[in-house]
C-alpha positions in Angstrom: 0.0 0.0 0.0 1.3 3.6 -0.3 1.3 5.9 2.1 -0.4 9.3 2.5 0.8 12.3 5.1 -1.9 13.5 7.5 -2.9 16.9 8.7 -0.6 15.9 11.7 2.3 16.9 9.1 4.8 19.8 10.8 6.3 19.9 7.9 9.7 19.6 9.5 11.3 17.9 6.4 13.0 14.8 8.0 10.7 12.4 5.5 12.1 13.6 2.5 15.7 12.5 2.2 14.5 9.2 4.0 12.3 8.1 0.7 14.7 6.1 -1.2 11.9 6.6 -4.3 11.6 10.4 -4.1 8.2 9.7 -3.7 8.0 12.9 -0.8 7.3 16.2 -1.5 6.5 19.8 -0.1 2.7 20.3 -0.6 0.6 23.6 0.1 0.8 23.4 3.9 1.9 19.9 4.4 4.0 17.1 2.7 2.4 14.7 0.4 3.3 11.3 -1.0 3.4 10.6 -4.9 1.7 7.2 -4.7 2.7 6.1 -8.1 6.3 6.4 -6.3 5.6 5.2 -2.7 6.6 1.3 -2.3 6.5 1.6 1.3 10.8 0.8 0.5 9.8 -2.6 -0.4 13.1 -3.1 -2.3 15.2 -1.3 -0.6 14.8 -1.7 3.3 12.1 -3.8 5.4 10.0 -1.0 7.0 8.8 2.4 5.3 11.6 4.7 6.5 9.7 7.7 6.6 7.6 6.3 9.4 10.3 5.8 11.2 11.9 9.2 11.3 8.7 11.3 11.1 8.4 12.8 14.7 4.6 14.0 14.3 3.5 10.0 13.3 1.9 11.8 10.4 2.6 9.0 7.9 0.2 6.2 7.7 -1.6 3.5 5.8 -2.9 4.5 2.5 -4.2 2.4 -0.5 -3.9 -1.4 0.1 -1.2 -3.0 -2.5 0.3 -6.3 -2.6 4.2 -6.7 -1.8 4.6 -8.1 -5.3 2.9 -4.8 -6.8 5.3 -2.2 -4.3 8.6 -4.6 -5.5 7.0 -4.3 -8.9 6.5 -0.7 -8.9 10.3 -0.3 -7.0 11.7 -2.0 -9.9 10.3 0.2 -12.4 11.9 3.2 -10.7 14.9 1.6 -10.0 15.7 -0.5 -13.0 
């Protein structure tokens, strides 16, 4: 599943370099998450590294995808 950036966002910018897919940008007032780039770093690490250094817990759960479709999707990016 990607994940999506609450209202909870601070916008403190600790998320962003974290996202081995670029997948994290500055929105309007908040952060967002390009879900055609989130893979939850399936591929590259075991847990969604954003959620572990976002100090607000402002990343969660968004669409439901299996693992096979986030390692798909990483290796599209990725080559």
């Amino acid at each position: 599943m990607s994940l999506k950036i609450t209202d909870d966002c601070t916008a403190c910018d600790a998320c962003v370099s974290s996202c081995p897919n670029q997948a994290i940008s500055a929105g309007d007032v908040i952060y967002v998450i390009d879900a055609a780039r989130c893979t939850e770093c399936v591929g590259a690490d075991d847990t969604p590294q954003c959620q572990l250094v976002c100090p607000a817990d402002a990343i969660v759960a968004g669409l439901s995808e299996s693992r096979d479709a986030l390692l798909a999707r990483y290796h599209s990016l990725h080559g």
